[in-house]
The first five atom37 places (N, CA, C, CB, O) and aatype in JSON, in Angstrom:
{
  "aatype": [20, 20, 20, 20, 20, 20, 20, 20, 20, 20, 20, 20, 20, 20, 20, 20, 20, 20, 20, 20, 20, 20, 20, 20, 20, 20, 20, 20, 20, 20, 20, 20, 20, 20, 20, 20, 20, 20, 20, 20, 20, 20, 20, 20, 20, 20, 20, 20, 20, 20, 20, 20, 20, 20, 20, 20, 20, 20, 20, 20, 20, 20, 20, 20, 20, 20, 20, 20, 20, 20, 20, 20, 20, 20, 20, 20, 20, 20, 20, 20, 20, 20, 20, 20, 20, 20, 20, 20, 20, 20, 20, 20, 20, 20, 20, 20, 20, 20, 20, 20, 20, 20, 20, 20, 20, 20, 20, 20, 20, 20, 20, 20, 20, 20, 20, 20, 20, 20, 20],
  "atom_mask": [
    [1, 1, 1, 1, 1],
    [1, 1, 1, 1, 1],
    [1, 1, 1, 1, 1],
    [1, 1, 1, 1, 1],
    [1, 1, 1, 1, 1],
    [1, 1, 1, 1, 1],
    [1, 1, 1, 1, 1],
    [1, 1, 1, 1, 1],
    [1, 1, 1, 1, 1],
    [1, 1, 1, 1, 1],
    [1, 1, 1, 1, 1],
    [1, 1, 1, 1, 1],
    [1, 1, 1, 1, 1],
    [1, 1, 1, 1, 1],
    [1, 1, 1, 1, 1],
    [1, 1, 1, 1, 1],
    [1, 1, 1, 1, 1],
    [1, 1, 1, 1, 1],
    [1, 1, 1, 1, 1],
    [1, 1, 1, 1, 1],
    [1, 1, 1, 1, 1],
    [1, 1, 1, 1, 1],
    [1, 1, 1, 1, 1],
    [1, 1, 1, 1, 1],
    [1, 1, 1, 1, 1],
    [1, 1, 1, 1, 1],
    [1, 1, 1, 1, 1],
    [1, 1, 1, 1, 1],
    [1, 1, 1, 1, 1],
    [1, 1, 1, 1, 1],
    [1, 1, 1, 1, 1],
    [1, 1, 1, 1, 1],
    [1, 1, 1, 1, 1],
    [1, 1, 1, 1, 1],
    [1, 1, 1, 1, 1],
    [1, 1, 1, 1, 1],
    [1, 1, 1, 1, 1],
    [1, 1, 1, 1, 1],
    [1, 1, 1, 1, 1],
    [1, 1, 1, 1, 1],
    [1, 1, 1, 1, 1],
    [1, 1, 1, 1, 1],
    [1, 1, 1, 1, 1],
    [1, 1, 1, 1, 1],
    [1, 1, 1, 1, 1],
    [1, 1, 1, 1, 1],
    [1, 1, 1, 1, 1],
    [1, 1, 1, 1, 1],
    [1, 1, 1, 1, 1],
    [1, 1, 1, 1, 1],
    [1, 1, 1, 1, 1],
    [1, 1, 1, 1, 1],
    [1, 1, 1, 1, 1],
    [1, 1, 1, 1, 1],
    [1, 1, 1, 1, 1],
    [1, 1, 1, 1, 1],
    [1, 1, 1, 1, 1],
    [1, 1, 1, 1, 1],
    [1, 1, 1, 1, 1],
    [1, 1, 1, 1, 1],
    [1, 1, 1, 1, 1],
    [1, 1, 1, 1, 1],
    [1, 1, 1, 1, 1],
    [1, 1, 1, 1, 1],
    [1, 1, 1, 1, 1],
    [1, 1, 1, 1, 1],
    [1, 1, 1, 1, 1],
    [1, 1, 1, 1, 1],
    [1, 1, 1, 1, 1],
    [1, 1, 1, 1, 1],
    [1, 1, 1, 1, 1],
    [1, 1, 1, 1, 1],
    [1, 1, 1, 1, 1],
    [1, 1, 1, 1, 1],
    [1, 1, 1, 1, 1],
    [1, 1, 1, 1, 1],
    [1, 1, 1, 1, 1],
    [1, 1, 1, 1, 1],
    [1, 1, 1, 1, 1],
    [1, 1, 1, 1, 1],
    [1, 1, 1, 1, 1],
    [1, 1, 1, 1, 1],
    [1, 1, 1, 1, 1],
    [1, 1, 1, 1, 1],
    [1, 1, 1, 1, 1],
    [1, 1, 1, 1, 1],
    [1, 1, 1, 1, 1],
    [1, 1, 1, 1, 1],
    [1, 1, 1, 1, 1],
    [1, 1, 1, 1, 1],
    [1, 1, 1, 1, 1],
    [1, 1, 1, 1, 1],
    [1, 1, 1, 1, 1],
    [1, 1, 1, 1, 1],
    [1, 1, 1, 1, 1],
    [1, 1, 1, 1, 1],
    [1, 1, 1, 1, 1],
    [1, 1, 1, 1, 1],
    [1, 1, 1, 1, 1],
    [1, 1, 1, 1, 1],
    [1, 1, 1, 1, 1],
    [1, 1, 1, 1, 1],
    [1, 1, 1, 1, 1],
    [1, 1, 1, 1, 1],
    [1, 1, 1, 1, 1],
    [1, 1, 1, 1, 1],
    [1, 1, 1, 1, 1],
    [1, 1, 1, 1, 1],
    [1, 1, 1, 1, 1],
    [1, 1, 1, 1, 1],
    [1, 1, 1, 1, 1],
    [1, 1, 1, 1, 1],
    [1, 1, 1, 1, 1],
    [1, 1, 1, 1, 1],
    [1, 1, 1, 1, 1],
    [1, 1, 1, 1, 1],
    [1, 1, 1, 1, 1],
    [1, 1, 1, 1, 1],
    [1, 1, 1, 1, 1]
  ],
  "atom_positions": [
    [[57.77, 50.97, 56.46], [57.61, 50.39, 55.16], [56.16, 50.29, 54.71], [58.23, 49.07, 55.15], [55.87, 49.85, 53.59]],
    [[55.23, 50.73, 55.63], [54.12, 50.5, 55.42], [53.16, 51.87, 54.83], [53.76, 49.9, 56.64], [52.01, 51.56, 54.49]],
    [[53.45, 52.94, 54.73], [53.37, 54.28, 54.3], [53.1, 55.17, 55.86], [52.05, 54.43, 53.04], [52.68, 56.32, 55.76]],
    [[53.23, 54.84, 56.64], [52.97, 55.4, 57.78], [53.41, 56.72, 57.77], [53.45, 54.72, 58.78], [52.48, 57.46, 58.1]],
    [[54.22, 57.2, 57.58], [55.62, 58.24, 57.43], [54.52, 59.04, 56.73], [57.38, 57.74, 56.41], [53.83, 59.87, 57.34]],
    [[54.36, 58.73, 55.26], [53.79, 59.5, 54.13], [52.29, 59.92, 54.5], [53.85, 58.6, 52.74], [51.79, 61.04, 54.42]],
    [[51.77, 58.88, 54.87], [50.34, 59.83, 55.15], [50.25, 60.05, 56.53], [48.86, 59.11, 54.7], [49.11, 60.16, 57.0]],
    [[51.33, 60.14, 57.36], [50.94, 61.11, 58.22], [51.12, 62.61, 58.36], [51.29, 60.73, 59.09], [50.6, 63.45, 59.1]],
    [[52.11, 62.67, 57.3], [52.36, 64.31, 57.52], [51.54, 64.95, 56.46], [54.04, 64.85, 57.34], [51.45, 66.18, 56.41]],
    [[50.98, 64.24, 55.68], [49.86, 64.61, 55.17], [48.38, 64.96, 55.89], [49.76, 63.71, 54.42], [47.42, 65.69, 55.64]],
    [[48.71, 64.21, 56.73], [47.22, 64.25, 57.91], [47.75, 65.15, 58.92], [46.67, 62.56, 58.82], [46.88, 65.95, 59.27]],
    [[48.66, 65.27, 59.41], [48.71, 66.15, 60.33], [50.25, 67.59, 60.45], [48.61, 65.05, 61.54], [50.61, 68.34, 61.35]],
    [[50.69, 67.36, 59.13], [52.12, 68.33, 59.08], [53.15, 68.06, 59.04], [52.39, 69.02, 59.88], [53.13, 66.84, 59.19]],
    [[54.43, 68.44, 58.92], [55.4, 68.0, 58.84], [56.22, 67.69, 60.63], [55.97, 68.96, 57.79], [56.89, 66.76, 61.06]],
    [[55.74, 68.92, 61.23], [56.41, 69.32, 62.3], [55.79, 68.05, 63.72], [56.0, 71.18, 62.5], [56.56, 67.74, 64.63]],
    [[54.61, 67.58, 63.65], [54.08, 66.79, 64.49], [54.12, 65.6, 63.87], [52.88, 67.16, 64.91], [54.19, 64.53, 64.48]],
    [[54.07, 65.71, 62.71], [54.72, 63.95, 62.27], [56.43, 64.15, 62.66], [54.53, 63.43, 59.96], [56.62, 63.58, 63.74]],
    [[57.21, 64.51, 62.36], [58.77, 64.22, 62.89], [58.59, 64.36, 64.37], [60.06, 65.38, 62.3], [59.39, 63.64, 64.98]],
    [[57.79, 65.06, 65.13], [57.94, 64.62, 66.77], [57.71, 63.39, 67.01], [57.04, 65.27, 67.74], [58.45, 62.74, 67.75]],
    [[56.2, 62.69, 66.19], [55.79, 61.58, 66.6], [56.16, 60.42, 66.14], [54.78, 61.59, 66.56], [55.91, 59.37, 66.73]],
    [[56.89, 60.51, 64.84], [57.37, 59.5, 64.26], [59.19, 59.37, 64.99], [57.14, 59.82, 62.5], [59.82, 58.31, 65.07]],
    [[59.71, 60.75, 65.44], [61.14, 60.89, 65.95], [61.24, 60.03, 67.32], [61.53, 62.55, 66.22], [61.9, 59.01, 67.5]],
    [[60.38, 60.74, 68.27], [59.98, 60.46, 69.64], [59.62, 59.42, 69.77], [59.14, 61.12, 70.17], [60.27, 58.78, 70.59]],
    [[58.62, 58.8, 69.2], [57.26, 56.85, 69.32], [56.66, 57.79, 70.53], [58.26, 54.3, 70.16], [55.87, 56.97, 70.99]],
    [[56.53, 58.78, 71.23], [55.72, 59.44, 72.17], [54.42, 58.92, 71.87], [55.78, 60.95, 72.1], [54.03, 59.12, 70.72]],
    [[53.81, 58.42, 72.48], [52.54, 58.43, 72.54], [51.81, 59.76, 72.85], [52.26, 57.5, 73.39], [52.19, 60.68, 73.56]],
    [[50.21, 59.59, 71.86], [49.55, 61.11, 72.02], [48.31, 60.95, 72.66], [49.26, 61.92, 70.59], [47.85, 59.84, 72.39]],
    [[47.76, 61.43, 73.22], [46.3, 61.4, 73.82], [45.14, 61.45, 72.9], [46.09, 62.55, 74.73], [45.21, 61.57, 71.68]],
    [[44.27, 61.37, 73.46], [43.15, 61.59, 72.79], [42.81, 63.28, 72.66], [42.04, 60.75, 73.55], [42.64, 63.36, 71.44]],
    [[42.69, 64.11, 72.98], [42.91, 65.53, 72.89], [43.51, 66.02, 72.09], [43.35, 66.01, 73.72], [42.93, 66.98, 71.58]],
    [[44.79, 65.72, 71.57], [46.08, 65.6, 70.96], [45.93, 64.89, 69.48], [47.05, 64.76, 71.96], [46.6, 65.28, 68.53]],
    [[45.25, 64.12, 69.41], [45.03, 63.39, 68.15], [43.42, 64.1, 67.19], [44.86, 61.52, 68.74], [43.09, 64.06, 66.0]],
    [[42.9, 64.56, 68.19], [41.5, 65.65, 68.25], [42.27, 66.8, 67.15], [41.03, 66.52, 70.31], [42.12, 66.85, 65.93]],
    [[42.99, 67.55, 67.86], [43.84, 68.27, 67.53], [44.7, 68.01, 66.45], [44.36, 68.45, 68.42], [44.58, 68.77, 65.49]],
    [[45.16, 67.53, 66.4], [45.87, 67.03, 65.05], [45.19, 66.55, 63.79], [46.64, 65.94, 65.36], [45.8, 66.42, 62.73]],
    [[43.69, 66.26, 63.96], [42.68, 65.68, 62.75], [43.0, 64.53, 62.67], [42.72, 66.24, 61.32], [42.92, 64.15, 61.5]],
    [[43.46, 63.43, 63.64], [43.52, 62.38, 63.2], [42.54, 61.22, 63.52], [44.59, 62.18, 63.41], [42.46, 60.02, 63.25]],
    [[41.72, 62.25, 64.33], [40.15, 61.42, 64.62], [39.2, 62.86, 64.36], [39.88, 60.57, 66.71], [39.49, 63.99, 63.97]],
    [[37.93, 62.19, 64.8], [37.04, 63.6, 64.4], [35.99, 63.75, 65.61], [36.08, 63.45, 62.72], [34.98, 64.46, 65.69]],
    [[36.44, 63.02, 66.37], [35.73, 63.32, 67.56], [36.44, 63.04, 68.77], [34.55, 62.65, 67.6], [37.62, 62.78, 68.57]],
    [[35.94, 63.02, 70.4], [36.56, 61.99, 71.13], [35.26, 61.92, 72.5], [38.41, 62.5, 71.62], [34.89, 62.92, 73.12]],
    [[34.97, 61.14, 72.64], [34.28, 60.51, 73.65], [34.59, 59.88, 75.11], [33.87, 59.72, 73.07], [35.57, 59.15, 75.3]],
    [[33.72, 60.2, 76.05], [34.86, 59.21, 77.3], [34.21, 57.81, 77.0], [34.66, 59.67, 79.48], [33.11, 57.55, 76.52]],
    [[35.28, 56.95, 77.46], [35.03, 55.35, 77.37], [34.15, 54.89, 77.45], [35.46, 54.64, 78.03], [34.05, 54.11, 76.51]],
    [[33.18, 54.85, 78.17], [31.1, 54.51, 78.03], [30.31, 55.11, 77.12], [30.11, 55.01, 79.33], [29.13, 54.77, 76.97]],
    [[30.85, 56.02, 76.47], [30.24, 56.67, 75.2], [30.59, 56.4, 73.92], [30.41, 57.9, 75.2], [29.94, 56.67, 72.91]],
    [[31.6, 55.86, 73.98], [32.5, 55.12, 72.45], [31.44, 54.54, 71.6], [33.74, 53.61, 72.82], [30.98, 54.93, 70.53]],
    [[31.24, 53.83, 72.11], [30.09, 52.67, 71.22], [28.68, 53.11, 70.77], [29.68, 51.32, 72.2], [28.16, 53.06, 69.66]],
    [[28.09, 53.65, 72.21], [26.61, 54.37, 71.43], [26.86, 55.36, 70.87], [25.42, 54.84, 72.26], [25.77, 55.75, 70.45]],
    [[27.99, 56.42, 70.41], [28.27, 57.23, 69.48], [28.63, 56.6, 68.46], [29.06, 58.06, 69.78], [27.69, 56.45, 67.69]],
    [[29.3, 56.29, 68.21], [29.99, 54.7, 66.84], [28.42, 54.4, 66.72], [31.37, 52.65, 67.7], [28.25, 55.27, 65.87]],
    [[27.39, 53.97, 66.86], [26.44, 53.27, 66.76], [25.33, 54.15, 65.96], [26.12, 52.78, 68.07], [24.76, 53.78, 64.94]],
    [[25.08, 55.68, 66.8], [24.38, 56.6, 66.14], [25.0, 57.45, 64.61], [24.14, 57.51, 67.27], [24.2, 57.88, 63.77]],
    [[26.45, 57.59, 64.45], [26.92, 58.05, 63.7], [26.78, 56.62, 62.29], [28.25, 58.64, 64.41], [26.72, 56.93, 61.1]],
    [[26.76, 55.17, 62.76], [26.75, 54.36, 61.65], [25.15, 54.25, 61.38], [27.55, 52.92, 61.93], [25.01, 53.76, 60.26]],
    [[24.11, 54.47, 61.87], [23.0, 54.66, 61.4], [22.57, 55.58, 60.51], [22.44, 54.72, 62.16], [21.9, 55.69, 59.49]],
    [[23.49, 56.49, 61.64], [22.94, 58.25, 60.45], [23.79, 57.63, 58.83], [24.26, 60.71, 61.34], [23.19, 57.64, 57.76]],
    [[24.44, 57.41, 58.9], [25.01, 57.08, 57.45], [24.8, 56.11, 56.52], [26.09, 56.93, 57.5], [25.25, 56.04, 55.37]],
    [[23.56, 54.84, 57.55], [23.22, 53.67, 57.08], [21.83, 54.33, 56.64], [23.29, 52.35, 58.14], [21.24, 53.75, 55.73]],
    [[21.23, 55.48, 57.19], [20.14, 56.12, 56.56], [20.19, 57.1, 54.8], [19.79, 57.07, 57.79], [19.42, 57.79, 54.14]],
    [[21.01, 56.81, 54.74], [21.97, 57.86, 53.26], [21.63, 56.68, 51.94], [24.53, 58.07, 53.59], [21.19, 55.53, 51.96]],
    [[21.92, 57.27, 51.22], [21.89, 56.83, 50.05], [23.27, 56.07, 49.95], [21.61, 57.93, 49.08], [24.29, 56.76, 49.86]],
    [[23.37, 54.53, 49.96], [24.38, 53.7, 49.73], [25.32, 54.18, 48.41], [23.74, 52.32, 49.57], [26.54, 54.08, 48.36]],
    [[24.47, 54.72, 47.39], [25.42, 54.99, 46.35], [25.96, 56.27, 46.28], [24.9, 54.74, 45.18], [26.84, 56.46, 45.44]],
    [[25.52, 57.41, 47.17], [25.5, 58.83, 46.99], [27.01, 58.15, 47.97], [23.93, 60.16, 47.61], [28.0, 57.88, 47.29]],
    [[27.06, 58.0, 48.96], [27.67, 57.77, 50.4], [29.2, 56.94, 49.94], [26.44, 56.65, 51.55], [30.32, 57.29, 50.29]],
    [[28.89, 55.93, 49.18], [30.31, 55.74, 48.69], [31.17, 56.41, 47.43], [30.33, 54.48, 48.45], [32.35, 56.24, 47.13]],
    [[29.92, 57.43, 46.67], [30.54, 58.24, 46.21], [31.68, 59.13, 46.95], [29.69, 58.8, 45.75], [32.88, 59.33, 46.74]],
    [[30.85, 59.53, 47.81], [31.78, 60.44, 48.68], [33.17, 59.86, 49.42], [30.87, 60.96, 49.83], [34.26, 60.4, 49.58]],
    [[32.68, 58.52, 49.8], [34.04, 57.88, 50.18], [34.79, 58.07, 49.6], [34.24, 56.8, 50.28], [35.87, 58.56, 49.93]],
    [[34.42, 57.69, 48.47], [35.68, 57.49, 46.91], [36.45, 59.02, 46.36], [34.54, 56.85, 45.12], [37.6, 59.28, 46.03]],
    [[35.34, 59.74, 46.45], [35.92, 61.14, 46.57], [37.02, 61.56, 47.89], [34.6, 62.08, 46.68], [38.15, 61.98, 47.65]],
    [[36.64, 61.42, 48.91], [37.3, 62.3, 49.95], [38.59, 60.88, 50.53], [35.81, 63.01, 51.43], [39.01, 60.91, 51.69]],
    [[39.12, 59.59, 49.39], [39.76, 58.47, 49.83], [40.7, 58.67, 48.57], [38.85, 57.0, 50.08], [41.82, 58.17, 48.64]],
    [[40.35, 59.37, 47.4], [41.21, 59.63, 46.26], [41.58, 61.1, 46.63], [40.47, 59.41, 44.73], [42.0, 61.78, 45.7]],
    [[41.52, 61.51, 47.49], [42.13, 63.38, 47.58], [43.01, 62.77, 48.06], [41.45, 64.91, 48.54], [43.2, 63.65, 48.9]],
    [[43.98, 61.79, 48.39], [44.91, 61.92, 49.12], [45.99, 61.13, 48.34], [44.58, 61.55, 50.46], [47.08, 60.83, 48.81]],
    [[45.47, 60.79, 46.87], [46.36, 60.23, 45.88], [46.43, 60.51, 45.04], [46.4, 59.36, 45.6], [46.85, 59.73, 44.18]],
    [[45.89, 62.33, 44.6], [45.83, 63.66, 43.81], [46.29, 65.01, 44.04], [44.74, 63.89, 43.64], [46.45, 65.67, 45.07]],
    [[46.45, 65.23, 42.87], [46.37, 66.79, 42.99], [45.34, 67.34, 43.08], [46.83, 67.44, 42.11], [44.36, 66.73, 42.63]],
    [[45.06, 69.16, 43.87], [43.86, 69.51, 43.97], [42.98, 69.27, 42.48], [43.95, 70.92, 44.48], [41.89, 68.79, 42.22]],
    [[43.81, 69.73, 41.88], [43.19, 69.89, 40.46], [42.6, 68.74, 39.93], [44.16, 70.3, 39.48], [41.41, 68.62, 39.61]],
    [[43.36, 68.03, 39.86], [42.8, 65.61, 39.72], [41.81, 65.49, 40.81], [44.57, 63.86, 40.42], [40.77, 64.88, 40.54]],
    [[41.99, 66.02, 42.1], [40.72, 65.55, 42.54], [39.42, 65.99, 42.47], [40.79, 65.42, 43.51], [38.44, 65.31, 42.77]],
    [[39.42, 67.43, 41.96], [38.25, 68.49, 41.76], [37.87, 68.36, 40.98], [38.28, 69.65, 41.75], [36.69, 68.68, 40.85]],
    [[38.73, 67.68, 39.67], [37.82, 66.8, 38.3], [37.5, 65.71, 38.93], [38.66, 66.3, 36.77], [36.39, 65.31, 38.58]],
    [[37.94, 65.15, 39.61], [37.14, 63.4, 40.13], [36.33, 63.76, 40.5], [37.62, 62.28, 41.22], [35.38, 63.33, 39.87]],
    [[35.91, 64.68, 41.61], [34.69, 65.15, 42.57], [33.86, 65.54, 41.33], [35.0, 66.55, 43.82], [33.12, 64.58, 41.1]],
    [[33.71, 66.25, 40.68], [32.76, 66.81, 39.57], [32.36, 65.79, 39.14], [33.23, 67.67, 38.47], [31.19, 65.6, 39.48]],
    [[32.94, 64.67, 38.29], [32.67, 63.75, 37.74], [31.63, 62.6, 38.68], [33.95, 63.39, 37.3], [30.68, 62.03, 38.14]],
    [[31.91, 62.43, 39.78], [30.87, 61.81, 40.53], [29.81, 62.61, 40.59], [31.23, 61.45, 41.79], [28.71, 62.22, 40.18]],
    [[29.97, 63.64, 41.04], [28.77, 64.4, 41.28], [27.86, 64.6, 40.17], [29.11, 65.63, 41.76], [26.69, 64.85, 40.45]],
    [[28.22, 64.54, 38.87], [27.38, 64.89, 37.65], [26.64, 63.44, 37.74], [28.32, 65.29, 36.05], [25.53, 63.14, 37.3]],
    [[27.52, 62.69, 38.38], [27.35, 60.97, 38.02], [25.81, 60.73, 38.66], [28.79, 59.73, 38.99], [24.95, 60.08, 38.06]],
    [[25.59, 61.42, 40.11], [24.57, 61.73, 40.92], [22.93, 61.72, 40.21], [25.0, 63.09, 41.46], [21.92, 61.13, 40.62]],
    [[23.06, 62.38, 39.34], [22.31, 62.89, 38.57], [20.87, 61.9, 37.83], [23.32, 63.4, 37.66], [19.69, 62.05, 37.49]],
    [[22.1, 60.71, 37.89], [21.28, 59.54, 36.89], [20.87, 58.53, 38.22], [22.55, 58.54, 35.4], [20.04, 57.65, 37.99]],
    [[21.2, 58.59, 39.05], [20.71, 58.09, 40.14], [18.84, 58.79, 40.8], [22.07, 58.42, 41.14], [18.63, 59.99, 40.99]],
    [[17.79, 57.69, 41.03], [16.83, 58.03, 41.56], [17.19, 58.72, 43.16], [15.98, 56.84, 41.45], [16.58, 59.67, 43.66]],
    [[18.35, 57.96, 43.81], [18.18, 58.94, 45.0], [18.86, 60.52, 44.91], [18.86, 58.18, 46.29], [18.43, 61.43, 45.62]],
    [[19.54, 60.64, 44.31], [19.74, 62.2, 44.08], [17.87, 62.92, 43.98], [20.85, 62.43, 42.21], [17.29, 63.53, 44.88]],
    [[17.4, 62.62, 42.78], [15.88, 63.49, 42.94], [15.57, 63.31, 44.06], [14.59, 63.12, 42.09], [15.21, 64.24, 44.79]],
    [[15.65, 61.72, 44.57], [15.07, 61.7, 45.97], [15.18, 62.75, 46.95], [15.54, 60.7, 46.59], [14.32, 63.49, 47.43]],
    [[16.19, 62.68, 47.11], [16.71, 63.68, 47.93], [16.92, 65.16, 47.31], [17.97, 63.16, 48.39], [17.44, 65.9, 48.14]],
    [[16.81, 65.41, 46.8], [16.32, 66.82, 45.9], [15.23, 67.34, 46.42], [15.93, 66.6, 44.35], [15.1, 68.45, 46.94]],
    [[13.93, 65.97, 46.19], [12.45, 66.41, 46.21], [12.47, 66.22, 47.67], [11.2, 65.51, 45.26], [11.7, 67.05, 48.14]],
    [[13.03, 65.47, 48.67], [12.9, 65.62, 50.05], [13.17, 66.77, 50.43], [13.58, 64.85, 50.74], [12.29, 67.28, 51.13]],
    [[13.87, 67.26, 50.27], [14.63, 68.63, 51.11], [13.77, 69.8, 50.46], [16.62, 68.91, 50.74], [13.52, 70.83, 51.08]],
    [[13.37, 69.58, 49.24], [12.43, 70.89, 48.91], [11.07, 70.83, 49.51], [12.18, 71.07, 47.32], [10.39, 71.82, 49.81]],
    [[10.66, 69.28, 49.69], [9.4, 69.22, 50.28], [9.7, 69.27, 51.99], [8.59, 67.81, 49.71], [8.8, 69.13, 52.81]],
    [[10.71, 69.41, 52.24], [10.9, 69.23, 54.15], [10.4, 68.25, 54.92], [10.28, 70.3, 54.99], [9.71, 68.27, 55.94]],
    [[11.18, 66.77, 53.8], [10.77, 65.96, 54.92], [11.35, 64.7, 54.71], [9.29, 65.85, 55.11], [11.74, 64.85, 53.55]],
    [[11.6, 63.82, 54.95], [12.94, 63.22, 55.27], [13.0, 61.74, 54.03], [12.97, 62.69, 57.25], [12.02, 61.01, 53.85]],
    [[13.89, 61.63, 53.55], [14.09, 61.45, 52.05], [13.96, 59.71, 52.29], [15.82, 62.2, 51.3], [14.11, 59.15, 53.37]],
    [[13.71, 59.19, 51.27], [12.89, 57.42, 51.31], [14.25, 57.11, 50.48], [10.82, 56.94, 50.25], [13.68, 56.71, 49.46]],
    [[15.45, 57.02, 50.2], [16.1, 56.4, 49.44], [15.9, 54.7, 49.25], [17.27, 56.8, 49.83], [15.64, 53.89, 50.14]],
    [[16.12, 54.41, 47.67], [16.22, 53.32, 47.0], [17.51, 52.51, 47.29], [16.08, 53.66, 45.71], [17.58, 51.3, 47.48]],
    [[18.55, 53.46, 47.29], [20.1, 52.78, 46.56], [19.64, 52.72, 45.32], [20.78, 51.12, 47.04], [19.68, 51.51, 45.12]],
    [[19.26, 53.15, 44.47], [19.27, 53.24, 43.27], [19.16, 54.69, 42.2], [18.4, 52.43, 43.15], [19.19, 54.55, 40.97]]
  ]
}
């Protein structure tokens, strides 16, 4: 009742959602790798200082560029390609009026690592 059903065979197919939703089988970590339902996998002492370096690298981004993208790649999954490829455009033009877009414009042309505002 909770949409479980619906966005999983969206995330991973029709044929491995009815095993996993048919079965309750539990899947591994390899297996869920495989299926896209994580995007990495780590052994157990590595969990955290990876989680840790991956939330920096993203705490180094432009706060507003960064939840653009959230919002983009969190609405593809309550669109059509077509609805979401106008949403994506539409942020992205949105980019524009933002100082860290140049920021990061003039960083990458100058080769060297971008000072964002959030603004």
């Amino acid at each position: 009742g909770a949409g479980g059903t619906q966005r999983l065979v969206r995330a991973v197919g029709k044929s491995v959602a009815m095993e996993m939703v048919l079965t309750g089988n539990p899947i591994t970590a390899q297996q869920a790798l495989q299926a896209g339902l994580v995007s990495k996998v780590f052994p157990p002492d590595q969990v955290v200082g990876e989680a840790i370096r991956t939330a920096e690298k993203i705490a180094g981004l432009s706060k507003l560029v960064v939840a653009m993208a959230k919002e983009a790649v969190n609405a593809s999954q309550e669109m059509t390609l077509r609805e979401g490829l106008r949403f994506e455009k539409r942020l992205f033009h949105a980019t524009f009026a933002t100082d860290d877009r140049k920021e990061g414009m003039a960083a990458f042309v100058e080769k060297r690592p971008a000072k964002f505002t959030d603004s």
